[in-house]
C-alpha positions in Angstrom: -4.7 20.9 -7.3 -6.8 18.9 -9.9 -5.5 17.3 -12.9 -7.6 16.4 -15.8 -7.5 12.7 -17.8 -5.6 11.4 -15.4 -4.7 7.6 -16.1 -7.0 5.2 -13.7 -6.0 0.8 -13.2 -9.2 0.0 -11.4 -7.8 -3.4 -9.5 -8.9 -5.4 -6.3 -5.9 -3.9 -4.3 -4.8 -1.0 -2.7 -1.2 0.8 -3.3 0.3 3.0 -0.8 2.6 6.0 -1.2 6.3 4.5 -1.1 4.4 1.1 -1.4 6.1 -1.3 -4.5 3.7 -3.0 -6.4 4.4 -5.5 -8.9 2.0 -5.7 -11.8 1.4 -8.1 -14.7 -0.1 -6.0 -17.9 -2.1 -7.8 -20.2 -5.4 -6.3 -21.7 -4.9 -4.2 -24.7 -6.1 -1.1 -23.0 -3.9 -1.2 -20.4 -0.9 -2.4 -22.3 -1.7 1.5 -24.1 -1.4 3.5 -20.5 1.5 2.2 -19.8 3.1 2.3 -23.0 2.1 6.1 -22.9 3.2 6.4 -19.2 6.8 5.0 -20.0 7.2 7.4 -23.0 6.0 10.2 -21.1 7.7 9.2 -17.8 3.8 10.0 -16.5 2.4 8.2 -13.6 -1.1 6.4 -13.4 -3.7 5.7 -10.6 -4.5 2.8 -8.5 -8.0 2.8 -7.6 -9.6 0.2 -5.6 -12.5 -1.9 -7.2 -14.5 -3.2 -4.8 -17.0 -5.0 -4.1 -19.3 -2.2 -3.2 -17.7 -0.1 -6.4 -14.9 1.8 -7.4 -13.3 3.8 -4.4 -12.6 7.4 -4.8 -9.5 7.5 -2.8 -6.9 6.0 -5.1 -3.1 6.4 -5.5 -0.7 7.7 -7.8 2.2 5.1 -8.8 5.4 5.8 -11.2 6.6 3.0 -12.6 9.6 2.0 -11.4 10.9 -1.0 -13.9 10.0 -3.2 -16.6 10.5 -6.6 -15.2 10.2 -8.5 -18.7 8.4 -7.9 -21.6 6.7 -10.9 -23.6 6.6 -11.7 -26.9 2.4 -11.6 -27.0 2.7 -7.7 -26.3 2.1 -8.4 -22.0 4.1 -6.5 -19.6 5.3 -7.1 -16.2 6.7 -4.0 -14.3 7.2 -3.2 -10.9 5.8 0.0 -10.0 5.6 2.7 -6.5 2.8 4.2 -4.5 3.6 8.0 -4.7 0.6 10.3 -3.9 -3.1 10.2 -2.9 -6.0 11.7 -5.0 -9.5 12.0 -4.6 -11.5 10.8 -8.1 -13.8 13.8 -8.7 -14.8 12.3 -12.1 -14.4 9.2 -14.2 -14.3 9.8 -18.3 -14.7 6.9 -20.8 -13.5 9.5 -24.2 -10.5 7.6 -24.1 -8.5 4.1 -24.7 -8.5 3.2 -21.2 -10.1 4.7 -18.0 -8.9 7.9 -16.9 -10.3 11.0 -14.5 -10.4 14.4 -13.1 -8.2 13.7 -9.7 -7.7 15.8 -6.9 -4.2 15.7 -5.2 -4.7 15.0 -1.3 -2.1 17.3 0.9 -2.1 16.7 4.2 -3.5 18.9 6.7 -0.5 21.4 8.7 0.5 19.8 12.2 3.3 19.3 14.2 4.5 15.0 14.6 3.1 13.3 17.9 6.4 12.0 19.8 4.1 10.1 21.5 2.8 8.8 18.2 5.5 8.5 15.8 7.4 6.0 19.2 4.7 3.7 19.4 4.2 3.1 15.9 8.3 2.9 15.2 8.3 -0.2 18.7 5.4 -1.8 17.3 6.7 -1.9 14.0 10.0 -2.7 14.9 8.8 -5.6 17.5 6.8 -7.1 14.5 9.1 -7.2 11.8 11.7 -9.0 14.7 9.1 -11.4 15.9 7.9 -12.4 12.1 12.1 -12.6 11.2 14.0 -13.2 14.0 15.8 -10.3 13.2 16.4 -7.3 14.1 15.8 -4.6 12.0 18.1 -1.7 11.5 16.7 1.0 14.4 18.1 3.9 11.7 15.6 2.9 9.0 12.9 2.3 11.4 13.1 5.8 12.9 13.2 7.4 9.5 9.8 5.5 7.9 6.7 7.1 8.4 3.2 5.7 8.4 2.4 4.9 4.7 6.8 3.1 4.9 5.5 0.6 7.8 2.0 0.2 6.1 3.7 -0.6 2.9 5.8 -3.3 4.1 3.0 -5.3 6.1 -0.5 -6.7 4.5 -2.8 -5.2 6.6 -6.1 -6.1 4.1 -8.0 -4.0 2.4 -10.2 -1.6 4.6 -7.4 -1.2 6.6 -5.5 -0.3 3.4 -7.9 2.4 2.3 -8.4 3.7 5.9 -5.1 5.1 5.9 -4.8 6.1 2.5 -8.1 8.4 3.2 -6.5 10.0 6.3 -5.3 13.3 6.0 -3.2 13.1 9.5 -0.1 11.6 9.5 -0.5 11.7 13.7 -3.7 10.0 12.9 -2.1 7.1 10.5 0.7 6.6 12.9 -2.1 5.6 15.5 -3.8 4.0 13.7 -0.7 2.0 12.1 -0.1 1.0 15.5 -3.2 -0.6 16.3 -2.8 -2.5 12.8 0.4 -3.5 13.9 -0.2 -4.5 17.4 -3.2 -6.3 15.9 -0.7 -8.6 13.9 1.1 -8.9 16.9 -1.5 -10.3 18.5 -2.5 -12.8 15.9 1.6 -13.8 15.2 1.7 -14.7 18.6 -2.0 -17.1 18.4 -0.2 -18.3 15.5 3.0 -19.2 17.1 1.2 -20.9 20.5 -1.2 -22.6 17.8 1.7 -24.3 16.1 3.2 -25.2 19.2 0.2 -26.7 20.8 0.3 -29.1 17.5 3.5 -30.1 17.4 2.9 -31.0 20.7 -0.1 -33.1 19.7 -2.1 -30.7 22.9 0.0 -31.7 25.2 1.9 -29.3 27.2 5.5 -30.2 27.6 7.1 -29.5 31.1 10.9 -30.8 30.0 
């Protein structure tokens, strides 16, 4: 399905679907989408501007609140990744940048076991080992790729990798690598931190 003069927020980040991203609204043009996004209970597109140019995998966010709004006209609002597109063209006729999109589906499969497990233990290992807590196994068994994505900064390639895949078996697996990644590095961290309060030493007692 394509969708004409679609509303576009180039930005250096990525959003996810589900993802909540809080944003601070202060040019002019800007100020005018989301004025006529609120009024319209419309949503608008998150495309990533970077350094090699504007992505064409982008996604759709509603906008969830209005944090505060400032005196000078500036906005802050928190908003939520809903649904991918693909820009098929960018138009400048109007007050801010808009486009032809293309909503993504996903292609027709049946969930991995295998797949949807090792991201849910990975996940929930992580978010235990950066807490100390336990998270709830309920909510972890219910979240899909783009929820556990969402909730940990992965950076930005990784970001848009997953946003381009059409697979939810194939996000899973690669959300698991991500994640066992950050594993990895939480657990350099950790030994790093110990090794200095140690002053290198290792401490038998």
């Amino acid at each position: 399905m394509v969708q004409p003069d679609f509303p576009l927020f180039p930005l250096g980040i990525v959003a996810l679907p589900s993802e909540a991203v809080p944003l601070h609204i202060f040019e002019p043009r800007y100020r005018t989408m989301v004025a006529e996004c609120l009024e319209s209970g419309s949503e608008f597109g998150i495309v990533w501007a970077s350094d090699d140019g504007l992505r064409q995998i982008g996604c759709a966010c509603e906008i969830a609140e209005v944090l505060e709004r400032h005196d000078d006209g500036r906005l802050d609002i928190l908003t939520r990744g809903t649904r991918p597109f693909r820009l098929v063209e960018a138009h400048e006729d109007r007050p801010y940048p808009s486009g032809t999109v293309e909503w993504l589906d996903d292609k027709p499969e049946q969930l991995d076991a295998d797949a949807v497990e090792a991201a849910h233990e990975a996940y929930a290992t992580l978010v235990e080992q950066a807490t100390d807590q336990e998270p709830e196994r309920d909510r972890v068994d219910a979240m899909g790729a783009y929820d556990m994505a969402a909730t940990v900064d992965f950076g930005l390639e990784a970001k848009q990798g997953l946003l381009s895949l059409r697979s939810e078996n194939a996000r899973l697996r690669l959300v698991t690598r991500l994640l066992r990644a950050a594993l990895k590095r939480l657990d350099f961290i950790e030994r790093a931190q110990a090794r200095a309060r140690s002053n290198g030493k290792v401490r038998f007692g």
